[in-house]
SEKOL-80996 format. One record per residue (C-alpha): y, x, z; residue in one letter. Coordinates in steps of 0.25 Angstrom, whole numbers, padded with zeros to 4 digits, always signed. Each point is the difference from the previous one (the first is absolute). Layout:
BEGIN
YXZA ...
END
This chain:
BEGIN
-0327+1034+0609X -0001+0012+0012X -0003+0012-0001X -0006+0009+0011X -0005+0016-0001X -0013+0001+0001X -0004+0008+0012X -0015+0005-0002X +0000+0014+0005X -0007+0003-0014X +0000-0010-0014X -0011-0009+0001X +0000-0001-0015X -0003+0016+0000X -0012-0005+0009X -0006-0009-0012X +0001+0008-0012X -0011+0009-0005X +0006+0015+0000X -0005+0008-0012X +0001+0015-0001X +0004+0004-0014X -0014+0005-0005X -0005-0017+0004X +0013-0007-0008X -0002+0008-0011X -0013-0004-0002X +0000-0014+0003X +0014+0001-0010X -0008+0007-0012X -0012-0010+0003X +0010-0010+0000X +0006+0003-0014X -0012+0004-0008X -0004-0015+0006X +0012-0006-0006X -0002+0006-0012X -0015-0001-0003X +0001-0017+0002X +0011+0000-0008X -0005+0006-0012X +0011+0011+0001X +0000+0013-0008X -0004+0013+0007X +0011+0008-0004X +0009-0012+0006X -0010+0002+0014X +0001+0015-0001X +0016-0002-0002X +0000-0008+0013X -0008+0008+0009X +0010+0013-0003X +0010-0008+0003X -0004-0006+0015X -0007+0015+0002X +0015+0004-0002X +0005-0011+0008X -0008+0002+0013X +0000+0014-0001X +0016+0000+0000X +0001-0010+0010X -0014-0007+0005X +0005-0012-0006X -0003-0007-0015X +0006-0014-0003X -0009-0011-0009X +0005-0004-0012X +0001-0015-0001X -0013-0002-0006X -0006+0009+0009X +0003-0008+0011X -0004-0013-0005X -0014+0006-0004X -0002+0007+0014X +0004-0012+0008X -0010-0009-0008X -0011+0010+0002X +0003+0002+0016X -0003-0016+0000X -0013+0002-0009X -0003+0012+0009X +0001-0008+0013X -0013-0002+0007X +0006-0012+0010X +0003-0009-0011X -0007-0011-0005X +0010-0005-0011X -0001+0011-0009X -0003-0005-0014X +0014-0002-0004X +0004+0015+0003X +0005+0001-0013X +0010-0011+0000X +0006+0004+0013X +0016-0001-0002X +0006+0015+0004X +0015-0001+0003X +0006+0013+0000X +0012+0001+0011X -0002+0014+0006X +0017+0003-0004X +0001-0011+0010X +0002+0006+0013X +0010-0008+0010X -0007-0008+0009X +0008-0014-0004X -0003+0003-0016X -0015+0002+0005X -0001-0015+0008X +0008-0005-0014X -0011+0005-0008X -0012-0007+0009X +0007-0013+0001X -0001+0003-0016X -0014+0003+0000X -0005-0010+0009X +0008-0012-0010X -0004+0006-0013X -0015+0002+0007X -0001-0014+0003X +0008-0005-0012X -0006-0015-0005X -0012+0003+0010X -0010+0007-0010X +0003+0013+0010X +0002+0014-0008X -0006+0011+0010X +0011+0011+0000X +0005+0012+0006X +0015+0005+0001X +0000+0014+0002X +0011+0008+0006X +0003+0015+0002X -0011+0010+0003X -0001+0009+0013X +0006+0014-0005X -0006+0011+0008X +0006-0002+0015X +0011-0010-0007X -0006-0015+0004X +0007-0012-0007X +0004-0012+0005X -0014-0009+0002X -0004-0013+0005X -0007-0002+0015X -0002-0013-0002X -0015-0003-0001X +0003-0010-0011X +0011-0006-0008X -0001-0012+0008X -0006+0000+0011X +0000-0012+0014X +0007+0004+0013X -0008+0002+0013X +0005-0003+0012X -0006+0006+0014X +0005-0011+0010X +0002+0003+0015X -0013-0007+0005X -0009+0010-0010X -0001-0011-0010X +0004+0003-0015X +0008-0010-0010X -0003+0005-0015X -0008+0012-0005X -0004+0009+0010X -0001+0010-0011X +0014+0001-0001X +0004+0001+0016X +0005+0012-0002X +0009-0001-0013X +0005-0014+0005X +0004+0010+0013X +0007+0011-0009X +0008-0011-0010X +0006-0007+0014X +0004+0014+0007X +0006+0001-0013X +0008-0012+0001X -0009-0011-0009X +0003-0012+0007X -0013-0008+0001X +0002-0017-0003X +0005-0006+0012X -0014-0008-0001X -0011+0010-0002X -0013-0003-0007X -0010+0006-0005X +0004+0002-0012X +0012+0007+0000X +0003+0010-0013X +0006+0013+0006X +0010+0010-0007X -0003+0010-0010X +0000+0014+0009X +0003+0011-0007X +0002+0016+0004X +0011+0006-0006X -0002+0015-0006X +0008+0005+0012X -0009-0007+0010X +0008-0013+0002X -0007-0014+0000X +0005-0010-0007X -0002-0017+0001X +0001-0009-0011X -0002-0014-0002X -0006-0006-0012X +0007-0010-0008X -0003-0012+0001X -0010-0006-0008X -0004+0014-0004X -0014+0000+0008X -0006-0014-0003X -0007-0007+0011X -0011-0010-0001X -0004-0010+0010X -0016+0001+0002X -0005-0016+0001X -0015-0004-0001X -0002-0009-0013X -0008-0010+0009X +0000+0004+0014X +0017-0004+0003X -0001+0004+0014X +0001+0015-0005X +0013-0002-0003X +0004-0002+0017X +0000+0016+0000X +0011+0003-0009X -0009+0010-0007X +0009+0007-0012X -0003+0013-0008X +0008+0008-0010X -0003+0001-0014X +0001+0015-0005X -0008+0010+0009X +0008+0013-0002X -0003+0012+0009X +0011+0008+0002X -0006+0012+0009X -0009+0007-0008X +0002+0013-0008X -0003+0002-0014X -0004+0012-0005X -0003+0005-0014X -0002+0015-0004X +0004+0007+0014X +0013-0009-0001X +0002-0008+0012X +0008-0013+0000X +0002-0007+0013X +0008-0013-0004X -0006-0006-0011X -0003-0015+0004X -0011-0008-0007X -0006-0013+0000X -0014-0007-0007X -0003-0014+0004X -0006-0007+0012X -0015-0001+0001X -0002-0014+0009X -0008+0007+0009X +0009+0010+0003X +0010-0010+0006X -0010-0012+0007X -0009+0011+0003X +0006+0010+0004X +0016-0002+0003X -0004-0012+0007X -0014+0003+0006X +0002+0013+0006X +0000+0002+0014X +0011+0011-0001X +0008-0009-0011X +0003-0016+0002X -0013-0002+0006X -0001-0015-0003X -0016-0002-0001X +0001-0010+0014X +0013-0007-0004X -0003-0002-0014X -0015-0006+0004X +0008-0009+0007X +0011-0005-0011X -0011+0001-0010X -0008-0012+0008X -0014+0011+0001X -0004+0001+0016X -0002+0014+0003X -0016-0001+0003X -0011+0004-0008X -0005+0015-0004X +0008-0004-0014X +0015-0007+0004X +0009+0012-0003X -0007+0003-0012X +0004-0016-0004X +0014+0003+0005X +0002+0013-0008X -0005-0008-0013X +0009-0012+0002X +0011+0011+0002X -0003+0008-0013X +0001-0016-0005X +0013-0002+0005X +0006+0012-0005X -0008+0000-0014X +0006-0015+0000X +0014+0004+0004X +0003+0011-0010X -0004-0008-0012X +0008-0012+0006X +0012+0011-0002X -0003+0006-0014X -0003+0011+0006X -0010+0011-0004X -0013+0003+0011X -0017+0004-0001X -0008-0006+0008X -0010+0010+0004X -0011-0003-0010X +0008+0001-0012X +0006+0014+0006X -0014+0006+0002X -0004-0004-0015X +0013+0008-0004X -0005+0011+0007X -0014-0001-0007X +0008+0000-0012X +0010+0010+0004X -0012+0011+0004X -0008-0005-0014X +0011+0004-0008X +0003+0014+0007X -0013+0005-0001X +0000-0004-0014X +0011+0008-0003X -0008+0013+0006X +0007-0001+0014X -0006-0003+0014X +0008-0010+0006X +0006+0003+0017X -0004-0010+0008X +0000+0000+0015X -0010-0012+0006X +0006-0003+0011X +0014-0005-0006X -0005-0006-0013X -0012-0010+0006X +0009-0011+0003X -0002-0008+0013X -0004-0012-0003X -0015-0003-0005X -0001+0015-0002X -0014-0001-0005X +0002-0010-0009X +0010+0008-0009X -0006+0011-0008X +0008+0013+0006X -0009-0002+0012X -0012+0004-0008X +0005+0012-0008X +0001+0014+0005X +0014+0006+0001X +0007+0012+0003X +0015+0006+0001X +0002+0014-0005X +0014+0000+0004X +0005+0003-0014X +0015+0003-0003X +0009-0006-0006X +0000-0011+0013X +0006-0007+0011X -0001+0003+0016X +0007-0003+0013X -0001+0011+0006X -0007+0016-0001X -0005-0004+0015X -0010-0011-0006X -0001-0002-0015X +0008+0011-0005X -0010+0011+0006X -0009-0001-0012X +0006-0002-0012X -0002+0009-0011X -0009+0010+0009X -0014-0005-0009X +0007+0003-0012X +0005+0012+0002X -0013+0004+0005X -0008-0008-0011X +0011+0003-0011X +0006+0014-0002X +0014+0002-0007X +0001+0007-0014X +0009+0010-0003X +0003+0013-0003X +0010+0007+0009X +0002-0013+0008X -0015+0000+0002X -0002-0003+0015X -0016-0001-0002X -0001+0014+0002X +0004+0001+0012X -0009-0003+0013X +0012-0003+0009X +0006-0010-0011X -0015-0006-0002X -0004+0000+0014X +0012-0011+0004X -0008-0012-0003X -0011+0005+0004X +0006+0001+0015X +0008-0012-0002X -0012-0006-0001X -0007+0004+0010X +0009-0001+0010X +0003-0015-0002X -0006-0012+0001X +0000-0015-0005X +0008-0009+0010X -0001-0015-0001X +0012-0009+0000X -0002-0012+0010X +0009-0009-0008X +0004-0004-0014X +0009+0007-0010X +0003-0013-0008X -0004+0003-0015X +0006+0010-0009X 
END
């Protein structure tokens, strides 16, 4: 392992987090609380006990800490909450793992390589999320930058070509000025280190151990001359780069993963133009001559068929698209049967592959940005959260009633107005 200082003139974590003045985290915390307590069917005095008691907390220092339970409920609810998702009906069997004593950067890539084995276990994957400490005022914890937990290198050769995914030029470029050694034969599909930024500013490389991401080779069951491409893929998608925020609580490292829709990786991974971009040379392994109004669309669905194929060969879990749509139906059917409109942001949860035929394309969808929930960054999907609700919802209270005042009421309203949906040109990968 190296270690080199970081030397941005300003933190680029400070740069993603959403800032809330006092008046907006208590709010979003009393919202958050009175939440927690009415699905659980707790007592009122036990609510009314809580709320003094983070009132005290963030008046004295702007800071509360979640009880255990809290935690787990508010990270379950940021996954229902999120409007980019498609895999939400299991939202309550989402594994929480509660790590936010762990703060050393070594400890923090121990406890990944111990989500992604235990998320994977005999294949049936478990989606999960390891938390770790909260942002504290101007105090940032140690966080992850890599996009995911595994993730391929890309490598920008000397002619303008690139070898791997061209998503990750730039942390493949980081992790070797940091001293990762890249295989003495590249391929494309080379698993970088872990990089993690220290509270101080340091970043940090570690590599997994091995066997701790499982890779699984992508063969057609009837086309063999797929296999010439040495096309592999990872089992447990796990983003490591978002923030998770529940009642005006920011945490910045908390990895998670779902499991892989097919589409995501044949359509996507491997289709994109800015990814793999594989249309043209897996026409030409798959035995489909690239003529017609209709070739790429045969070559995407014999690639959806090669993944499907290959995961099931392995044991391990994956959706193909149509059987994550019909989830969704179900998902939204059960949501609004419990009285609550479900988020959902079109755009992200039609899959890519025969869009029309699954039934998300027909139904009207939108994303009210609801806290608690999960972002990249206050420059894109962070912008929004919480502003309709705060507009739409007014805290209660007595003396920590912030509806009665117009400046407090009038800050969702004008972050509001002053933002605007952006539209992510690539996949996530699914919660």
């Amino acid at each position: 392992m190296r270690t080199i200082p970081s030397t941005m003139p300003s933190n680029p974590l400070a740069q993603r987090l959403r800032v809330l003045g006092p008046a907006q985290k208590l709010a979003e915390a009393e919202r958050f609380i009175r939440q927690f307590h009415e699905e659980n069917a707790l007592p009122d005095g036990d609510c009314e006990r809580r709320l003094r008691e983070v009132r005290a907390c963030l008046a004295r220092t702007g800071h509360y800490d979640h009880t255990p339970d809290e935690l787990a409920f508010g990270a379950r609810i940021a996954w229902r909450n999120h409007g980019r998702c498609i895999g939400r009906l299991f939202w309550k069997s989402l594994v929480v793992v509660d790590r936010r004593n762990v703060t050393d950067p070594a400890e923090i890539a121990a406890c990944c390589a111990e989500h992604l084995v235990a998320a994977r276990g005999d294949g049936r994957i478990r989606s999960t999320i390891t938390v770790f400490a909260p942002a504290r005022g101007s105090e940032l914890p140690a966080h992850i930058e890599s996009r995911q937990l595994t993730q391929y290198a890309g490598y920008l050769e000397f002619d303008g070509s690139i070898l791997g995914d061209p998503a990750n030029i730039e942390a493949t470029r980081s992790a070797i000025a940091l001293g990762w050694r890249a295989p003495a034969e590249r391929s494309a599909f080379d698993l970088l280190p872990l990089q993690i930024c220290d509270a101080h500013g340091r970043r940090h490389l570690f590599e997994l151990p091995e066997g701790t991401a499982q890779e699984i080779p992508i063969v057609h069951p009837t086309l063999p001359g797929l296999a010439a491409l040495g096309l592999r893929w990872y089992a447990v998608p796990a983003v490591s780069s978002m923030t998770l925020t529940i009642g005006g609580i920011e945490y910045p490292c908390a990895p998670f993963n779902g499991f892989y829709m097919a589409s995501e990786i044949a359509s996507r991974n491997f289709i994109d133009a800015t990814r793999y971009d594989l249309l043209a040379p897996a026409a030409a392994a798959l035995g489909i001559a690239a003529r017609g109004p209709l070739w790429k669309d045969r070559v995407v669905t014999e690639l959806n068929e090669a993944v499907l194929h290959s995961f099931a060969r392995a044991g391990v879990m994956i959706l193909d698209h149509h059987a994550a749509s019909e989830q969704f139906m179900e998902f939204f059917a059960k949501e609004r049967s419990a009285g609550r409109e479900p988020n959902g942001d079109w755009s992200w949860i039609v899959p890519p592959q025969a869009s029309s035929a699954c039934p998300v394309y027909h139904l009207p969808m939108q994303d009210r940005h609801l806290v608690p929930n999960y972002y990249g960054s206050v420059a894109t999907d962070g912008a929004r959260l919480g502003a309709e609700q705060a507009a739409a919802e007014p805290a209660h209270g007595a003396s920590g009633d912030i509806s009665r005042c117009p400046f407090a009421r009038g800050l969702g309203l004008l972050a509001r107005s002053m933002s605007k949906s952006l539209r992510h040109p690539v996949s996530l990968n699914a919660l």
